[in-house]
VMD Tcl script that draws the C-alpha trace (Angstrom):
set ca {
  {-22.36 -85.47 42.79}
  {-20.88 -82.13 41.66}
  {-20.92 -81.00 44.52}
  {-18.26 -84.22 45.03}
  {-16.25 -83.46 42.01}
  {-15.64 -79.76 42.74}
  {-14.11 -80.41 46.39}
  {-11.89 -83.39 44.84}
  {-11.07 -80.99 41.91}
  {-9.90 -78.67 44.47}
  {-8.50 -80.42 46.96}
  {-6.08 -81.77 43.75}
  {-5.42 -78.33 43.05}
  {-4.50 -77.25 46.74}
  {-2.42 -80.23 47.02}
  {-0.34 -79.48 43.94}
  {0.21 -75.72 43.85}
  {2.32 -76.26 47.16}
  {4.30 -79.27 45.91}
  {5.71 -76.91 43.11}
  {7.56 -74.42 45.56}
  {8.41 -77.18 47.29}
  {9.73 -79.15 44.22}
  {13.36 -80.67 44.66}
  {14.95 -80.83 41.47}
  {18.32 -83.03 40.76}
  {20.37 -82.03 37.80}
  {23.78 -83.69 38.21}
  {25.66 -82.77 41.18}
  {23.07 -79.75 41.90}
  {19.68 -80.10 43.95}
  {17.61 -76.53 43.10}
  {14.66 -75.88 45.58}
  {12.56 -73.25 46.43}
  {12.12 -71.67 43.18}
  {9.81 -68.95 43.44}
  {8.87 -65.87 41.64}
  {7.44 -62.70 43.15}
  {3.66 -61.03 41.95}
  {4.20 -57.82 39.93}
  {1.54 -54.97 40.24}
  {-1.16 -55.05 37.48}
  {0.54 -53.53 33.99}
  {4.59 -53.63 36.05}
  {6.59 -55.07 33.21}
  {9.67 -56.19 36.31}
  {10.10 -58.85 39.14}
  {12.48 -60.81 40.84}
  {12.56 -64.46 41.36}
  {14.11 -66.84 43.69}
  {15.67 -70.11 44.71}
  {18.11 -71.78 46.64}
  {20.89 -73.91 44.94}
  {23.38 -76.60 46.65}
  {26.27 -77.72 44.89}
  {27.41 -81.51 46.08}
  {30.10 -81.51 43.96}
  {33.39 -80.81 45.25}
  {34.34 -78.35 42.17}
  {32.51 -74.74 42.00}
  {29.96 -74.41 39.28}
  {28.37 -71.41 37.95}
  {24.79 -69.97 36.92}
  {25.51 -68.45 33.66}
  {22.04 -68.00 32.28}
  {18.30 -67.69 32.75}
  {15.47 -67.98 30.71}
  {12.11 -68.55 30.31}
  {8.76 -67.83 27.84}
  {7.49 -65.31 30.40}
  {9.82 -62.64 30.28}
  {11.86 -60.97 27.53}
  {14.86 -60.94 29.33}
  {16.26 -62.31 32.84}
  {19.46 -61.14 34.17}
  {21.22 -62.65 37.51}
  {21.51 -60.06 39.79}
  {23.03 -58.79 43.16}
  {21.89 -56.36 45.57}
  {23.83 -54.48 47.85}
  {24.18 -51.19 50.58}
  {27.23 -49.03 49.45}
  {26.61 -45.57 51.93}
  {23.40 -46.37 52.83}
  {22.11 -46.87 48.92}
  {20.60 -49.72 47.55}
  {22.33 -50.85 44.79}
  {21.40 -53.58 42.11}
  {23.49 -54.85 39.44}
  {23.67 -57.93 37.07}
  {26.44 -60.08 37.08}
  {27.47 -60.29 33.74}
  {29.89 -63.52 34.56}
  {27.09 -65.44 36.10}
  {26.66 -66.57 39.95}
  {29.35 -69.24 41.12}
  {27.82 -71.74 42.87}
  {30.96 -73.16 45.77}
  {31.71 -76.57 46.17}
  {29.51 -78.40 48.91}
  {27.62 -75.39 49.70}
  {24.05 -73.83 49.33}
  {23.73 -70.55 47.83}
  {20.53 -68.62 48.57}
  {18.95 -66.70 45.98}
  {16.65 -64.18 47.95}
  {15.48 -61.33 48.56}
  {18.14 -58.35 48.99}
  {20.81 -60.60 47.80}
  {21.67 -62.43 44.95}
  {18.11 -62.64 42.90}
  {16.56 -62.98 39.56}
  {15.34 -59.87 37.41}
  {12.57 -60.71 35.10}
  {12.36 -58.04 32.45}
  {9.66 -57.51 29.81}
  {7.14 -59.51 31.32}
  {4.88 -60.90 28.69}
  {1.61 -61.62 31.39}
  {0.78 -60.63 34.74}
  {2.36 -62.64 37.69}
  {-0.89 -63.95 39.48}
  {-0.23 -65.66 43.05}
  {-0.40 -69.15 43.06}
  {0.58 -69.82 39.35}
  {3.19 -71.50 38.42}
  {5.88 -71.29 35.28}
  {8.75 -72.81 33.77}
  {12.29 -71.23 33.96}
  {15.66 -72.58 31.83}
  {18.61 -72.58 34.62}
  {22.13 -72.85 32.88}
  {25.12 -73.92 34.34}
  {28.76 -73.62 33.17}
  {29.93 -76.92 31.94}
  {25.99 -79.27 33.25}
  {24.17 -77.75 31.03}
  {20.21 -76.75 31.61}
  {17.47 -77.45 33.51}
  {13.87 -76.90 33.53}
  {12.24 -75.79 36.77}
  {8.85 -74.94 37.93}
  {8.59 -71.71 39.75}
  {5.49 -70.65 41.95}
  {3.89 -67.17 41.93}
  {3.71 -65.54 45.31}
  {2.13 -62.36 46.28}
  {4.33 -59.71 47.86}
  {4.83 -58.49 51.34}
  {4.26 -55.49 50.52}
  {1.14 -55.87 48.13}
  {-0.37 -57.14 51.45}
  {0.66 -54.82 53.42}
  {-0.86 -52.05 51.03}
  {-4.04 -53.92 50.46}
  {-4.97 -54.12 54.22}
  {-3.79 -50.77 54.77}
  {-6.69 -49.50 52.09}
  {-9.51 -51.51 54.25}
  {-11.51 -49.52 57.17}
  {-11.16 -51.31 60.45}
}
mol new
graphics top color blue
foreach p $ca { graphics top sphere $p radius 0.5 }
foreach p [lrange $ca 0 end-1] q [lrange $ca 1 end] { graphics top cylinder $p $q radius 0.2 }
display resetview
């Protein structure tokens, strides 16, 4: 009988945690998808998060703030090569979001900069960000936790095969 309960406890969970990146949220003439937020390494205080944004409207709109209880401070952000550099930088005006079009937030582009991170990012977790728009207003979505590239990348480099 427990034995029962623990697989349908689980497969509920396994179900669920994947529904929440997938999550389509409607707010008005937007549909936000995708929403994602990347692991940080154990005591890191910074990520980035993600998402991908399409505007049905005919008019532009335009991401003017972020927010959540997780971090201190998000800023919207853009990345870019000048001369072979990497350079980040927030966009103080907000993101405009063009008329029928999707606009990717992702990695090395446009992005999310969570600063002041008040808990470790743990894969598979999920958490609640405030997305404002210029003249819609805001919306709650859930974002999903997911471990990085390159945190995998490290941690199979450190095992003897």
């Amino acid at each position: 009988m427990i034995k029962t309960i623990i697989i349908v406890i689980l497969g509920t969970l396994l179900t669920e945690i994947p529904s929440a990146f997938a999550e389509k949220n409607t707010f008005k003439t937007l549909v936000i998808q995708n929403v994602w937020i990347k692991d940080n390494p154990f005591n890191h205080p910074i990520t980035a998060g993600y998402l991908t944004i399409h505007n049905t409207s005919n008019s532009d709109t335009k991401l003017i703030a972020v927010g959540s209880s997780i971090a201190k401070k998000i800023e919207i952000h853009k990345m870019s090569i000048d001369n072979d550099i990497m350079k980040m930088r927030p966009l103080k005006d907000g993101l405009i979001i063009p008329a029928n079009s999707t606009t990717y937030l992702k990695p090395g582009d446009f992005h999310l900069m969570f600063f002041g991170l008040k808990k470790q990012m743990t894969p598979m977790e999920t958490y609640v960000i405030n997305l404002t728009f210029k003249n819609l207003g805001t919306i709650a979505v859930r974002a999903l936790v997911k471990p990085s590239e390159n945190d995998e990348k490290l941690n199979h480099e450190k095992h003897n095969h």
